[in-house]
C-alpha positions as CSV (number, residue, x, y, z in Angstrom):
1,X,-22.3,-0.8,-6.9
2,X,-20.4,-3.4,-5.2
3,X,-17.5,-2.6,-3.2
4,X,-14.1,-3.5,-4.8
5,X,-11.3,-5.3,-1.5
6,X,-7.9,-4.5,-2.4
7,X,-5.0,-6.8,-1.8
8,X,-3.0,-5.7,1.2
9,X,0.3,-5.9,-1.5
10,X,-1.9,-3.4,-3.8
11,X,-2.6,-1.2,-1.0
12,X,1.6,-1.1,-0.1
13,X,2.6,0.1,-3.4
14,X,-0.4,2.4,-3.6
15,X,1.0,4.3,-0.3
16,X,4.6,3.5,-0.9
17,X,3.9,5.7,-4.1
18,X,3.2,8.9,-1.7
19,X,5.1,8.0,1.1
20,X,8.1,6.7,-0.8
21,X,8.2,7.7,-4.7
22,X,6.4,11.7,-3.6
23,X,3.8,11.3,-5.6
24,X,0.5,13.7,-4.4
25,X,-2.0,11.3,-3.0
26,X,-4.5,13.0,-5.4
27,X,-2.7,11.9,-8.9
28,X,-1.8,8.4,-7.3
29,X,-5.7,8.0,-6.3
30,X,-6.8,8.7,-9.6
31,X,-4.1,6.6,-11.5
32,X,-5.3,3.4,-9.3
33,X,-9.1,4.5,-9.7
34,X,-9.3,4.6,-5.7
35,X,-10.8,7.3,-3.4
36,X,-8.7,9.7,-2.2
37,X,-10.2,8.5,1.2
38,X,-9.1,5.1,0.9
39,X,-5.6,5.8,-0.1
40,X,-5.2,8.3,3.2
41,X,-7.0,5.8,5.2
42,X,-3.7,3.0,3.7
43,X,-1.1,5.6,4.4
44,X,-2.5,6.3,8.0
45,X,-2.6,2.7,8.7
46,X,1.3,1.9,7.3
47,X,2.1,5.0,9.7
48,X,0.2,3.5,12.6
49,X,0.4,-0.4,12.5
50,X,4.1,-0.8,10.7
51,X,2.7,-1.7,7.6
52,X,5.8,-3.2,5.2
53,X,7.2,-1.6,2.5
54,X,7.1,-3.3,-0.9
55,X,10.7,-4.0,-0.7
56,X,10.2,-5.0,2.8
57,X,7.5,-7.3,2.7
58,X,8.9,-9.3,-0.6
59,X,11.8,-10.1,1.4
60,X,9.5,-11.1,4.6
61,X,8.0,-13.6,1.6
62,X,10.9,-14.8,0.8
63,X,12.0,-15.7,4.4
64,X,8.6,-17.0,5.2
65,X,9.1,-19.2,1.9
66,X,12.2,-20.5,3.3
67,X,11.2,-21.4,7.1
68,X,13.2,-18.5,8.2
């Protein structure tokens, strides 16, 4: 089986959902069909390397859109 690269904007709201919305990582994992192992891996990252929010980084687009 080939291995599936998630969009970093997929894997934002996939930890914003546990980290934001309280959702267990367990039901969110299932829901988006990722491993549970993946999703912890996201959430230690955006803890670690200042990964944005989904609010966050749609407004970084939108500056970056406008030459801010």
């Amino acid at each position: 089986m080939g291995t599936v690269n998630f969009t970093e904007k997929f894997k934002r709201d996939a930890v914003a959902q546990v980290t934001e919305r309280g959702y267990p990582v367990k039901e969110v994992s299932e829901r988006l069909d990722v491993s549970t192992h993946s999703l912890c891996a996201w959430k230690h990252k955006h803890a670690h390397d200042g990964m944005l929010s989904p609010i966050e980084f749609e407004r970084q687009q939108k500056l970056n859109n406008q030459g801010v």
